[in-house]
C-alpha positions as CSV (number, residue, x, y, z in Angstrom):
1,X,82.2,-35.1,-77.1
2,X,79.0,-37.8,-77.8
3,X,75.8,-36.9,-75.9
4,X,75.0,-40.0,-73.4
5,X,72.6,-42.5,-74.3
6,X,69.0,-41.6,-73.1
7,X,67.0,-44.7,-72.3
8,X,62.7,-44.4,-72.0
9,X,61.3,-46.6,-69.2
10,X,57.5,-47.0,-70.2
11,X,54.2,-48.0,-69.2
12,X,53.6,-51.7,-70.7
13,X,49.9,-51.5,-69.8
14,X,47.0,-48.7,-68.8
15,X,47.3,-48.1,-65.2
16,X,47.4,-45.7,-62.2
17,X,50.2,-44.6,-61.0
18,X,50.6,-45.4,-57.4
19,X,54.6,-44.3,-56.1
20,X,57.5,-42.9,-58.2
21,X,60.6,-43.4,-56.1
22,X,62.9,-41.6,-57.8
23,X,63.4,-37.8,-58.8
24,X,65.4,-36.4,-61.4
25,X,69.4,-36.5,-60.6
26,X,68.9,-40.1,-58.4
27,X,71.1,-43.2,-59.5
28,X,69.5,-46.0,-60.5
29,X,71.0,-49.7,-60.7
30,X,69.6,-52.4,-62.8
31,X,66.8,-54.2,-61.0
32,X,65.9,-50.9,-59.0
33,X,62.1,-50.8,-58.6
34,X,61.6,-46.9,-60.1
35,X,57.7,-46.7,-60.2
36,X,54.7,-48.7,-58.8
37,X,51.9,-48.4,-60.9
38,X,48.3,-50.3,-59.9
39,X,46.0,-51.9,-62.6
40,X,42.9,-53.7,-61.8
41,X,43.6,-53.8,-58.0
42,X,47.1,-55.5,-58.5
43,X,50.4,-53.3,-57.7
44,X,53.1,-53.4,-60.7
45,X,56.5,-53.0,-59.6
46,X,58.1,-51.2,-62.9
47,X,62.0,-52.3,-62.8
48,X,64.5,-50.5,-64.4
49,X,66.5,-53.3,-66.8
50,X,69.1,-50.9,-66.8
51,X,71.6,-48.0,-64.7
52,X,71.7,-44.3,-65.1
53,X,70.5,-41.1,-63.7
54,X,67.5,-39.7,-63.5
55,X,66.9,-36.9,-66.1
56,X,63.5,-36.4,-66.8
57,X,60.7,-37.9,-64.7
58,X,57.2,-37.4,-66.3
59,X,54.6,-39.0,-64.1
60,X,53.5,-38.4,-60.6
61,X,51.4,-40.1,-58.2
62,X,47.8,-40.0,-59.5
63,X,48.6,-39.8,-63.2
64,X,46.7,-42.4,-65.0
65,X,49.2,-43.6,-68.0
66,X,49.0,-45.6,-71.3
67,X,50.5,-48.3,-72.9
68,X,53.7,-46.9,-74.3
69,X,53.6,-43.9,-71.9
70,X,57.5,-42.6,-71.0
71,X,57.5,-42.8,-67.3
72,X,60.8,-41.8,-66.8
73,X,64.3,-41.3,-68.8
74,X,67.7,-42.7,-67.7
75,X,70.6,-40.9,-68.9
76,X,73.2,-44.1,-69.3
C-alpha cells in the first residue's frame, strides 16, 4: 500500500507568527486560512491551496519563521 502524499505549507516571507488554527489530526479544505503570521505590522492570512489532515504542525504562536520555513504538513 503507497504512503499518502505529504504536502509542506511554508513561510513565503520572515515574519512572526501570530495564530495557528489548526492542530495535528484537523481537516483542512482548500482555501482554509491555517496560520496568521504578522510582518511589518500587517497580518498574513497563510491559506492552505490544498485539503488534508494535519500531521505535523511545527510552529506556535510566538515563533519568528523564515522564508521557506515548513509551517505545517498536510497529509493529502
Amino acid at each position: 500500500m503507497a504512503r499518502a502524499q505529504e504536502i509542506e505549507i511554508v513561510a513565503e516571507m520572515v515574519a512572526n507568527v501570530m495564530t495557528v488554527y489548526v492542530a495535528p489530526g484537523d481537516t483542512v479544505a482548500p482555501g482554509d486560512t491555517v496560520v496568521l503570521l504578522e510582518s511589518m505590522k500587517m497580518e498574513i492570512p497563510v491559506v492552505s491551496e490544498h485539503g488534508g489532515t494535519v500531521t505535523g504542525l511545527w510552529v506556535g504562536p510566538g515563533d519568528v519563521v523564515q522564508d521557506g520555513d515548513v509551517l505545517l504538513s498536510l497529509g493529502a
